[in-house]
C-alpha positions as CSV (number, residue, x, y, z in Angstrom):
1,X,51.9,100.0,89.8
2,X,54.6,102.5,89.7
3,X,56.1,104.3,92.7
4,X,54.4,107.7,91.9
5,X,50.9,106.4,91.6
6,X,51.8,104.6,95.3
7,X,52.4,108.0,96.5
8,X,49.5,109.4,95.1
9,X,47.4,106.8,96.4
10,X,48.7,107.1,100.0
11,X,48.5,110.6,100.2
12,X,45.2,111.1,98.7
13,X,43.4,108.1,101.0
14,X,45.4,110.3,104.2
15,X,44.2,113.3,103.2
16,X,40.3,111.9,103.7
17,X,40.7,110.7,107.3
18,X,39.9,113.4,109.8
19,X,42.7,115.3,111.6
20,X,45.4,114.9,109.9
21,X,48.2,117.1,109.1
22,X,51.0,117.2,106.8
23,X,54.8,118.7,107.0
24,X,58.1,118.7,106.2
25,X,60.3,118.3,109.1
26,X,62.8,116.7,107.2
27,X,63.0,119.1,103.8
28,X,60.8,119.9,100.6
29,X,62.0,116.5,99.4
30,X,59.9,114.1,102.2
31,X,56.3,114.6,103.3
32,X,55.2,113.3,107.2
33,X,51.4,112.6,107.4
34,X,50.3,113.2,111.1
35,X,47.2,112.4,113.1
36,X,47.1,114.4,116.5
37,X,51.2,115.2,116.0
38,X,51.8,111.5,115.9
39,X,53.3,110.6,112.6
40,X,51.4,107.5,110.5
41,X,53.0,107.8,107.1
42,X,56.2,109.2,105.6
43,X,56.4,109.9,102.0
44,X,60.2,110.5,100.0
45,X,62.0,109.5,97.7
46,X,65.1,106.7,98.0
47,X,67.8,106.5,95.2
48,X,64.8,108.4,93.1
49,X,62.4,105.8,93.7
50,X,59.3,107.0,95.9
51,X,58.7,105.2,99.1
52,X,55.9,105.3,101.7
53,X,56.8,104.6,105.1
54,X,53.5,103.2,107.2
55,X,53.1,101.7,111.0
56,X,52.4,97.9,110.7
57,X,51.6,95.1,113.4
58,X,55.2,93.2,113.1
59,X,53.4,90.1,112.9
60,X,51.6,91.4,109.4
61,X,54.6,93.2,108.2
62,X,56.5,89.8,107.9
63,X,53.3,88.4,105.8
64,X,53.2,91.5,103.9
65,X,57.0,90.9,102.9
66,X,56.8,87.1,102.1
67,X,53.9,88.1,99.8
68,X,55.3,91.1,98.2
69,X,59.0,91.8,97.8
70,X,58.3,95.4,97.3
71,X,57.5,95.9,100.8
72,X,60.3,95.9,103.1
73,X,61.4,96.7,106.6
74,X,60.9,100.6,107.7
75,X,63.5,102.3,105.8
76,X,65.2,104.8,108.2
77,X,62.8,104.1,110.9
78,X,62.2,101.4,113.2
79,X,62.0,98.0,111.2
80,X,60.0,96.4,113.3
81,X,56.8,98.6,113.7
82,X,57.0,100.0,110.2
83,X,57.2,98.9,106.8
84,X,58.2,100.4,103.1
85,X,56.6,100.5,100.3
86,X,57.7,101.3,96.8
87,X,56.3,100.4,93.5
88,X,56.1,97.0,91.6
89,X,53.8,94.2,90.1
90,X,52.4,93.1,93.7
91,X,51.4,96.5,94.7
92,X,47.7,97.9,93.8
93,X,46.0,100.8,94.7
94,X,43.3,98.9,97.3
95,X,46.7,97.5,99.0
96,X,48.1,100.7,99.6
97,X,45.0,101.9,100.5
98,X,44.7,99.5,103.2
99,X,48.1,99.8,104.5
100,X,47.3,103.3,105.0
101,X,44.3,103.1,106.9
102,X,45.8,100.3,109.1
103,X,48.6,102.8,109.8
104,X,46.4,105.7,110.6
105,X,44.5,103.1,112.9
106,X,47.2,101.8,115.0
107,X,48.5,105.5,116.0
108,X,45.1,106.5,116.4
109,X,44.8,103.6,118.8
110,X,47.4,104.6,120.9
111,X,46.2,108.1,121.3
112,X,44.4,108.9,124.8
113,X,40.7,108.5,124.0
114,X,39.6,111.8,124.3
115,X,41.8,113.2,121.7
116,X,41.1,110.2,119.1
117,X,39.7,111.5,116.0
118,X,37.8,108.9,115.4
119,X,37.0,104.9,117.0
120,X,39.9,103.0,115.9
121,X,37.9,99.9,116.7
122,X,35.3,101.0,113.6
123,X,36.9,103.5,111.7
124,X,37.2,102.6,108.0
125,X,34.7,99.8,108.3
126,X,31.8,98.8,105.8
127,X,28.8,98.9,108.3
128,X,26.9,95.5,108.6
129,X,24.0,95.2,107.0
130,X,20.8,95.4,108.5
């Protein structure tokens, strides 16, 4: 998958999860997906190749890099609560996907309770079946 398609993936799963804003601190050139003010992803561009920027566990960020060499420590951010992601063979659109629900999740996490969105427990979850 090619670095453009990652980005439109990311920002189009983002966009569906409740409260979450979008802005450019940075420039036109970079895009900072928030979720109560508290940043989750990062989209820009490095040496013209898009990246995403997402929140990780650091214990599943160093899977994720072993397993896919186009995910790397945080680029310009701390390396070892986020990760980046650019294009390449190992990517696919349910990986990114996931990476940016767990991102949203851990900062949503974090948030006091009664200004979380959503449960961060459940959120994103197939519901059992009954």
């Amino acid at each position: 998958m090619n670095g453009t398609t990652v980005h439109r993936i990311a920002r189009e799963t983002a966009l569906q999860f409740p409260a979450v804003t979008v802005d450019q601190p940075f420039g036109p050139d970079s895009d900072v997906f928030k979720v109560k003010g508290r940043m989750f992803m990062f989209l820009a561009e490095l040496d013209g190749e898009p990246i995403v920027n997402l929140k990780a566990e650091p214990e599943d960020s160093g899977a994720l890099r072993q397993a896919h060499p186009e995910i790397t420590p945080g680029y310009h951010i701390n390396k070892r609560h986020w990760i980046t992601v650019t294009g390449g063979d190992t990517i696919t659109g349910g990986l990114v996907e996931e990476l940016v629900l767990d991102s949203y999740r851990l900062v949503v996490e974090k948030l006091p309770r009664h200004a979380r969105p959503v449960d961060p427990e459940t959120f994103g979850t197939t519901a059992p079946a009954r």
